[in-house]
C-alpha positions as CSV (number, residue, x, y, z in Angstrom):
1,X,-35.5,59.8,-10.9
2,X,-39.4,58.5,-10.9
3,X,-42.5,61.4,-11.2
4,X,-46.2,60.7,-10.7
5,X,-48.2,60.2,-14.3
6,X,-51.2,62.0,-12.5
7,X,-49.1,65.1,-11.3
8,X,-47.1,65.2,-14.3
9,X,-50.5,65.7,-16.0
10,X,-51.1,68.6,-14.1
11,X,-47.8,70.3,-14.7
12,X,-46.9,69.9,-11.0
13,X,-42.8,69.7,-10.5
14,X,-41.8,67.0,-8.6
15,X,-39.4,63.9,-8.1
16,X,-38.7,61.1,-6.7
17,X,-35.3,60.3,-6.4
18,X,-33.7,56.8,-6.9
19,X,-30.0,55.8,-5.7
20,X,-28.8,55.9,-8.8
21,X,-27.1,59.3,-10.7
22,X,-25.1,60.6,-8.0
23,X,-21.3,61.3,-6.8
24,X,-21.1,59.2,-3.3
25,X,-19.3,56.0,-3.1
26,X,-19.8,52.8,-1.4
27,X,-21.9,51.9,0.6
28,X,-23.8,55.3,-0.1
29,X,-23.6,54.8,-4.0
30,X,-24.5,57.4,-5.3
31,X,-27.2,59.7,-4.8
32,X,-27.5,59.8,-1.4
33,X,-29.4,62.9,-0.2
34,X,-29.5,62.3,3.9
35,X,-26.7,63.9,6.1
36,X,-27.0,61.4,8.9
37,X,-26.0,59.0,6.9
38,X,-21.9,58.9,7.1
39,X,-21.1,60.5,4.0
40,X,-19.4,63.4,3.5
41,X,-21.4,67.3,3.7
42,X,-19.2,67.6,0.1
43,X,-21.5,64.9,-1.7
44,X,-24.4,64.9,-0.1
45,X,-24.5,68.9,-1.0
46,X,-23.7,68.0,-4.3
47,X,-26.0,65.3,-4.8
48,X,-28.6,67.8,-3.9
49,X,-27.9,70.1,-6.3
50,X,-28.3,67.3,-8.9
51,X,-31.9,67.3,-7.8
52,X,-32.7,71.2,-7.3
53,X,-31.6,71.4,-11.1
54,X,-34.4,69.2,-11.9
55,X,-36.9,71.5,-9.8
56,X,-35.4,75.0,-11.6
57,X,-34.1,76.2,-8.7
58,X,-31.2,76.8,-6.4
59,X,-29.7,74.2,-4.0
60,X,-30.3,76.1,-0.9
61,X,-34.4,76.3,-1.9
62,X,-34.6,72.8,-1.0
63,X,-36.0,72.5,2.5
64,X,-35.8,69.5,4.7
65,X,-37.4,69.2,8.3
66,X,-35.5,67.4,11.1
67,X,-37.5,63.9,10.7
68,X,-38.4,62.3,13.9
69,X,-41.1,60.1,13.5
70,X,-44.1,62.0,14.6
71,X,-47.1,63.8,13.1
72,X,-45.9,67.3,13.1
73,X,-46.9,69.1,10.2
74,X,-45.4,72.0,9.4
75,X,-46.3,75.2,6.8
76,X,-43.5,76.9,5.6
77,X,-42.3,79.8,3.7
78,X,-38.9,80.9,2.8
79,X,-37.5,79.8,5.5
80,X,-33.5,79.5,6.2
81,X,-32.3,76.3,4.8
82,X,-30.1,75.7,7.7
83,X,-33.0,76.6,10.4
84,X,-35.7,74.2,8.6
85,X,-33.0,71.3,9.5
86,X,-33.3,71.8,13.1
87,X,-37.0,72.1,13.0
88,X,-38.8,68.6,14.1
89,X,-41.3,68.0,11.7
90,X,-42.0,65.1,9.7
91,X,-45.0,67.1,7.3
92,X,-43.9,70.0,5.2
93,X,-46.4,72.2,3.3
94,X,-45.9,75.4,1.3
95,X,-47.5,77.7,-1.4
96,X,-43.8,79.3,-2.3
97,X,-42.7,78.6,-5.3
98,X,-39.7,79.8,-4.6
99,X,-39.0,77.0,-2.3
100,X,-38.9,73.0,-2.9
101,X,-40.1,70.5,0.0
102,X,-39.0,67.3,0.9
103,X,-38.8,64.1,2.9
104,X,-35.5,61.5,3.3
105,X,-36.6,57.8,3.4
106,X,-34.7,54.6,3.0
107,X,-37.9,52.3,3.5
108,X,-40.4,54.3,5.3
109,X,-43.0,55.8,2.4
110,X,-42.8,59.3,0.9
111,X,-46.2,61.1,0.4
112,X,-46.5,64.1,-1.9
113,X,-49.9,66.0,-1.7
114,X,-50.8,68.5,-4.6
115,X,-53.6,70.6,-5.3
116,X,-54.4,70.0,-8.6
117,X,-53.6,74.0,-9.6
118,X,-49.9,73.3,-7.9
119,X,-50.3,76.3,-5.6
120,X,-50.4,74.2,-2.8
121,X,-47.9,70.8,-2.0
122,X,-47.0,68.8,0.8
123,X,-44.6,66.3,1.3
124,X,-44.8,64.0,4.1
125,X,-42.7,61.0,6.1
126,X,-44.4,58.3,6.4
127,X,-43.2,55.5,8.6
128,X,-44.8,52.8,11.2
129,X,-45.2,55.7,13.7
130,X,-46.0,58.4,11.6
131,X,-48.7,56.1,10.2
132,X,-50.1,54.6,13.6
133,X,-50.3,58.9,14.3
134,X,-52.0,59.4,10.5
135,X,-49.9,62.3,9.4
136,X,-50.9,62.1,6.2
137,X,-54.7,62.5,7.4
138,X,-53.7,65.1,9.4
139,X,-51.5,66.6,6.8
140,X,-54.7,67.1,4.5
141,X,-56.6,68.6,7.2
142,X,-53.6,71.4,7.2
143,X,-54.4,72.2,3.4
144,X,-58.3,72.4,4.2
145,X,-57.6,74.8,7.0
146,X,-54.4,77.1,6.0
147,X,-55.4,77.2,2.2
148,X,-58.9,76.1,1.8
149,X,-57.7,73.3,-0.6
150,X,-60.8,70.9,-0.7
151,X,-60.8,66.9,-0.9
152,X,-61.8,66.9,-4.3
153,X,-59.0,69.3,-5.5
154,X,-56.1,67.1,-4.1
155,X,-53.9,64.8,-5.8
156,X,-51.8,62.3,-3.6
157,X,-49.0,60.2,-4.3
158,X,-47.2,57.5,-2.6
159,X,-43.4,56.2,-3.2
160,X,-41.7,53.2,-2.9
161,X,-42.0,51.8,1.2
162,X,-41.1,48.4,2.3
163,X,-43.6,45.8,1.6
164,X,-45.4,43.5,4.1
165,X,-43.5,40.6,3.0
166,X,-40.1,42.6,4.1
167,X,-41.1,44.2,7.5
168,X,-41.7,41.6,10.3
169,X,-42.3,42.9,13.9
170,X,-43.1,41.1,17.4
171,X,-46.0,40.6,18.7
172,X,-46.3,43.7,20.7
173,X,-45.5,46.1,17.8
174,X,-47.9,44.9,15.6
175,X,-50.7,44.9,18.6
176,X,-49.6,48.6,18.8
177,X,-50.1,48.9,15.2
178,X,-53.5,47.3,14.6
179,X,-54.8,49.2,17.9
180,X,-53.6,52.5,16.2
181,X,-54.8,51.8,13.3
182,X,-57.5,49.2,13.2
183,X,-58.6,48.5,10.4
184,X,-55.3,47.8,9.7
185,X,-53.9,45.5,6.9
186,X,-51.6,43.3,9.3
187,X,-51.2,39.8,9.0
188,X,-49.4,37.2,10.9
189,X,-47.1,34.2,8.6
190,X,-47.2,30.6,10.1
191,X,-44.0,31.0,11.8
192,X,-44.4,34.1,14.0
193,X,-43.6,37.0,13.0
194,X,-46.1,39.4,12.2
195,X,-45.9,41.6,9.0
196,X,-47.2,45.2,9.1
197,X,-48.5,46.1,5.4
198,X,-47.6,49.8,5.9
199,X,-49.2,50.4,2.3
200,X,-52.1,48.9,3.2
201,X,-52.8,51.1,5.7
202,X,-51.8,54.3,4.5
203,X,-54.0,53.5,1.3
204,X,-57.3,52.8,3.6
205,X,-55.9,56.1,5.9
206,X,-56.2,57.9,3.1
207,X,-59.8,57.0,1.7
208,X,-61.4,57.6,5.1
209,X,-60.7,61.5,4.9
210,X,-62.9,61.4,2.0
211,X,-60.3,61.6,-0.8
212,X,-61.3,59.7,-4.0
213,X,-59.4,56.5,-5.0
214,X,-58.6,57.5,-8.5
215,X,-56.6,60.7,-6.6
216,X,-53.8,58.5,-5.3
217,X,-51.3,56.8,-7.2
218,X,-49.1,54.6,-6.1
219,X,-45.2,53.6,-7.2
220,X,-45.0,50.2,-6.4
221,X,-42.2,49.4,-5.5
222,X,-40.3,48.0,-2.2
223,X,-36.8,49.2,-1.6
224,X,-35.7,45.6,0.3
225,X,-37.2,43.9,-3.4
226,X,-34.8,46.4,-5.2
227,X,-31.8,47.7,-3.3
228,X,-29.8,48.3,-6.7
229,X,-32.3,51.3,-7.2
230,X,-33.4,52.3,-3.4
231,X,-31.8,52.7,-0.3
232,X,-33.3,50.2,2.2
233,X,-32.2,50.6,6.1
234,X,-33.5,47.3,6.6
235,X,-32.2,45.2,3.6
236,X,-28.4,47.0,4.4
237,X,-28.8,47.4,8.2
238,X,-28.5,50.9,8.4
239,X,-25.3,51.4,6.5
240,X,-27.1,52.8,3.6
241,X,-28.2,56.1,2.3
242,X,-31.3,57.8,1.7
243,X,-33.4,58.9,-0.9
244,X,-36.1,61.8,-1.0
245,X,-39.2,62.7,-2.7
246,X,-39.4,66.8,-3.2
247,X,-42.1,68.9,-4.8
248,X,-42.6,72.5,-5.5
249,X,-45.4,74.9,-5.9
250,X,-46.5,76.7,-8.6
């Protein structure tokens, strides 16, 4: 499992899972956290408990939304663990710390927010869509509004995501993107395709709210570069896995 330097700094419990560590077997080898994956509720429960452990808390205080690909953004409490998988949200923010949040990726980027106190976390899913919608913009706005947390008081950071040189789209895709997102960071190769840096984009996304460069820290890495440690949908063609990044308040 992988942590941020600058929230570890701060005392604020987090993690970001790898692959590796876990009970599943092939092709979900082996700490595959996602239910809609294929593999059985018996590892997938287990797994998770490998990870609450690491939070200090019991497996049921982990709370996953039902990720669709939107900007929903969602502030929690102690909800059910069973009713927060049916809810359609692809943002999750709490000040429990009797709770864990998280988000399931397997390419698309994982986002933890943190006030620098820890009272207050988010953790958000961050793919092409939720990007073009900037949930993570909106996601700050949420901490502002419900909590009061200002710019200067949060910490971001942003887990591995496939890299440009790994997600080609058409044409009409990546006019979709830019137009959402303009500036964007898309470039075109000499033979087509056109590559959407998702990074990129998130990274400028980010900066426009107002939030200062040396608050967002990156782990650089691209699950189709290194699919012996991630789970990529794209480099195994959605036979795969998933892995999650989960925080907690303090």
């Amino acid at each position: 499992m992988k942590t941020f330097s600058s929230f570890n700094k701060y005392g604020i419990t987090h993690r970001v899972t790898t692959r590796q560590g876990g009970c599943s077997p092939e092709p979900y080898d082996s700490l595959n956290l996602g239910f809609v994956t294929g593999d059985s509720r018996q590892n997938i429960e287990q797994n998770r408990k490998i990870v609450t452990d690491q939070l200090g808390l019991e497996s049921d205080k982990l709370l996953l939304g039902k990720q669709v690909h939107g900007n929903t953004v969602t502030v929690i409490g102690a909800q059910d663990r069973d009713q927060m998988a049916q809810t359609a949200t692809d943002g999750l923010i709490t000040g429990n710390p009797d709770i864990a949040i998280g988000v399931l990726v397997a390419d698309c980027y994982p986002v933890l927010l943190a006030s620098r106190d820890g009272k207050v976390c988010a953790a958000i899913h961050a793919g092409r869509r939720g990007i073009e919608l900037n949930i993570v913009s909106k996601a700050i706005e949420t901490m502002h509004s419900k909590f009061q947390i200002t710019l200067r008081e949060i910490l971001v950071g942003i887990g591995p995501g496939i890299c440009t040189r790994h997600y080609p789209v058409d044409r009409e895709t990546a006019q979709e993107f830019i137009k959402a997102t303009a500036p964007s960071h898309t470039s075109s190769s000499n033979h087509g395709p056109f590559n959407l840096d998702l990074r990129g984009t998130l990274h400028s996304q980010i900066l426009a709210t107002g939030i200062n460069k040396s608050a967002i820290e990156h782990m650089d890495y691209c699950p189709h570069c290194e699919p012996e440690m991630w789970f990529s949908h794209r480099y195994f063609q959605g036979k795969t896995g998933r892995f999650a990044a989960v925080i907690r308040s303090s």
